[in-house]
N, C-alpha and C positions, 0 to 999 in steps of 0.2 A: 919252963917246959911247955906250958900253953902257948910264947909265943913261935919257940921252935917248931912246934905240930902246924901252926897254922903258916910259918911261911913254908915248913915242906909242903904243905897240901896246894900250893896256891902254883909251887914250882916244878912238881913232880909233872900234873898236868902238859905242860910247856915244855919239858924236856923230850914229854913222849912225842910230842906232835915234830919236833924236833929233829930228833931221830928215824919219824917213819918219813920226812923229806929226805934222807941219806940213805933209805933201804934198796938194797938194789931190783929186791922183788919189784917194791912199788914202782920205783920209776919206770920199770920193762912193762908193765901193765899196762901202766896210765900213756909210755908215750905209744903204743900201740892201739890203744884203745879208738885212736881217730882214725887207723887206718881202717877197721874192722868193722866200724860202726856201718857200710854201707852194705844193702841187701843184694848189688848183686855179686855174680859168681865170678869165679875166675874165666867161665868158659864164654862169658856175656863179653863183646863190646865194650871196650873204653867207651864214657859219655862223651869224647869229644870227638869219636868217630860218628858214635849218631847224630851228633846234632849235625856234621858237616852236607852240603849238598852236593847232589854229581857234579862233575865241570861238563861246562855248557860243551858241547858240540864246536866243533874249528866253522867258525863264518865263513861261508863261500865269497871268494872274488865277484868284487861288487865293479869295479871299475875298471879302465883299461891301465896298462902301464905304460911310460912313456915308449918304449920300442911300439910297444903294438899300436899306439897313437902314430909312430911313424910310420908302418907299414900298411895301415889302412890310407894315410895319406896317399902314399905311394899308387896304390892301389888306386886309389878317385884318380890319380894323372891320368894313369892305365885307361881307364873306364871314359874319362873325357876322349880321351887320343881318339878312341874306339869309335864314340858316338861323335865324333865331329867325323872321323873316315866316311862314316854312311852318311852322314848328314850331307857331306859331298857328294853323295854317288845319288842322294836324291836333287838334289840341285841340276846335278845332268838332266837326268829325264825330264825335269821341269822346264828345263833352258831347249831341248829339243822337242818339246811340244811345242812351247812359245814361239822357235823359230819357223818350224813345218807349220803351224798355223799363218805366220806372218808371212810365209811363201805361197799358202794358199789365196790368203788376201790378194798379195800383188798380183797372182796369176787370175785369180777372178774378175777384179777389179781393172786391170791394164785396159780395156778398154771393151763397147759397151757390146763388142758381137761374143767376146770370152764366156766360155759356157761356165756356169754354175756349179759344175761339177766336182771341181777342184774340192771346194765348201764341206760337199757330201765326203769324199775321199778325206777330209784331214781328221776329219771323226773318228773315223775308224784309226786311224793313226796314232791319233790322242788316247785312242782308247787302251789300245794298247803300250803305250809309253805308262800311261795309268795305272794297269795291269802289273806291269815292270816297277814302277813306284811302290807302289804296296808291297810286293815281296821284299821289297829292300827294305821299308819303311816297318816290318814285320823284324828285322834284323836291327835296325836301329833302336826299335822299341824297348828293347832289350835291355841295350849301352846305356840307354837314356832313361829309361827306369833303375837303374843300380845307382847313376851317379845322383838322380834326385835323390833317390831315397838317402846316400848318404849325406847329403845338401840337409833335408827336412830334418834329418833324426841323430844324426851324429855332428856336423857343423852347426848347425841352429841352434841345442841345446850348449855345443861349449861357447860361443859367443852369446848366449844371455846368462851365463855362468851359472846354470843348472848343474855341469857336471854331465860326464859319457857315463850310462848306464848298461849295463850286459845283460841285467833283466826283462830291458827292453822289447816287445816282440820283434823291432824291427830287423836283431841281431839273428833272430831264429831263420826269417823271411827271406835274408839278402842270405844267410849261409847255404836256407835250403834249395837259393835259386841259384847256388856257384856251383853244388852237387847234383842238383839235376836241372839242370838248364831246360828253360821252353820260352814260345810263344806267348807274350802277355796280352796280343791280340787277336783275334781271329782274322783270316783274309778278308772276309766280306767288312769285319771294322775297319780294317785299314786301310780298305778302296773308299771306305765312307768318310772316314778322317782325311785322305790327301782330295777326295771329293770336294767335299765341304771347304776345306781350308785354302786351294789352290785352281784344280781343274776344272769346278763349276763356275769360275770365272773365264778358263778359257770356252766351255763348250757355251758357255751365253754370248761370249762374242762371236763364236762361230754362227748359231742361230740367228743373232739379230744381222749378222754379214751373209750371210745365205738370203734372207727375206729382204734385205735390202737392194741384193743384186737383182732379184725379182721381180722388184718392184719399180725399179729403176732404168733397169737394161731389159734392150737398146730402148723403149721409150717409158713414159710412167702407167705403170697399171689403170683401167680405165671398168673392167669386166673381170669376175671371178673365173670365165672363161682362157683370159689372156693368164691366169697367175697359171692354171694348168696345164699349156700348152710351154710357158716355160721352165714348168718343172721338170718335164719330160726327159728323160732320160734315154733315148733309143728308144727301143719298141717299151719300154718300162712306162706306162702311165704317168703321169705328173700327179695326180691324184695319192695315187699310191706311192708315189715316192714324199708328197708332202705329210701322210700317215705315216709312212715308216721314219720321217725324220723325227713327228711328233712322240710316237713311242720309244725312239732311240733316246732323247730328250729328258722324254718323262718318267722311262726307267730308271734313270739315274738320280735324277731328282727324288725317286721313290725310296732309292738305297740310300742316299745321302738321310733322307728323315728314318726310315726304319732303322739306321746303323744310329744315330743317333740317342734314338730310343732307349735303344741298348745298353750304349755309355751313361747313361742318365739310371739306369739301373743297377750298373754297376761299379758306379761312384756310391751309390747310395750301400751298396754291400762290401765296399771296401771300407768305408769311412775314412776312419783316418791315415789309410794307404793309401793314397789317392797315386801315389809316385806308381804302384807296381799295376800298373794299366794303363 
């Protein structure tokens, strides 16, 4: 009897425990119990919504695509076409100063009683071919500013294989100068620039061919007296015609340096636009 008491006590244990793994109460408890175990609500956010971050914003167009690559192409032809048409129309005016100059020559110079005159008259003539130059060269300005600027800022960069950018300023610059179109120079620059680069060569051979005929014809100067008497003009002083040639002369020479000036200040405010001036 004593051993039966002790194997039921040893076995009764193990049965119960037995048993409460098949209760159905328990098992509904326990496998619920993981779901519950968490403090928040049902009205709170899934944790894998908060942990998620906004989505980033859509990247704005950073480069060009190939169409628009070809239509800017297109567009530089356009732009060259433009600025070689004026670049023409300023060739004119240069080729017809050069010539009216060289027909004052031969008329001066043909022989030594030819009055001087001629000299004084092609001035005026140059000047105004000059004048004519610059409006034009105001118009070319333009042509030739748009196709640099796409030269520096859009060809440059794709042949050192940078890549075409549209954050660029230069993108903002060339748009807002196809929407409102102007002048990148002032007149007074642009008599100073064909000044400088062209004209002041012809008006200094005009000057040194005026003072040669002077000095030369019909014999060689000898008295400050004889340079006066052949400057004369009709009843016009020689005096005063040799001062008004110097001042016609030396105004120009004055706008050539003050326009200059200029440029050199407004390189220095454009910097790295140097194309759009």
């Amino acid at each position: 009897m004593w051993l039966v008491a002790e194997l039921l006590r040893a076995v009764i244990p193990t049965a119960k425990r037995i048993a409460s793994l098949f209760n159905p109460t328990n098992r509904k408890s326990k496998r619920y119990s993981v779901h519950y175990t968490s403090t928040a609500s049902w009205n709170q956010p899934m944790a894998l919504r908060d942990t998620q971050e906004p989505a980033p914003p859509t990247p704005q167009k950073l480069e060009f695509s190939a169409a628009e690559i070809g239509a800017l192409a297109h567009l530089y032809r356009g732009e060259v076409y433009r600025s070689t048409a004026w670049r023409t129309r300023l060739d004119s005016t240069t080729n017809w100063a050069v010539v009216t100059t060289g027909i004052a020559l031969s008329a001066t110079f043909s022989s030594a009683e030819a009055s001087p005159l001629p000299m004084v008259l092609v001035g005026l003539i140059v000047s105004v071919f000059l004048l004519f130059e610059a409006r034009c060269y105001r118009y070319f300005n333009v042509w030739r500013a748009r196709t640099r600027l796409l030269e520096t800022d859009f060809y440059a960069p794709m042949i050192r294989g940078e890549g075409i950018r549209l954050g660029a300023g230069w993108t903002e610059l060339l748009a807002k100068d196809y929407c409102e179109p102007r002048y990148h120079v002032s007149f007074a620059r642009a008599i100073g620039r064909r000044l400088r680069r062209t004209y002041a060569w012809i008006f200094g051979i005009q000057a040194v061919a005026y003072y040669g005929k002077l000095a030369i014809h019909p014999a060689p100067l000898t008295t400050l007296a004889d340079l006066w008497q052949r400057a004369a003009i009709g009843p016009i002083p020689g005096g005063l015609v040799v001062v008004a040639g110097v001042l016609f002369h030396g105004a120009w020479a004055v706008l050539a340096l003050v326009t200059y000036r200029i440029e050199i200040a407004s390189r220095r405010e454009r910097r790295s636009l140097i194309a759009m001036g």
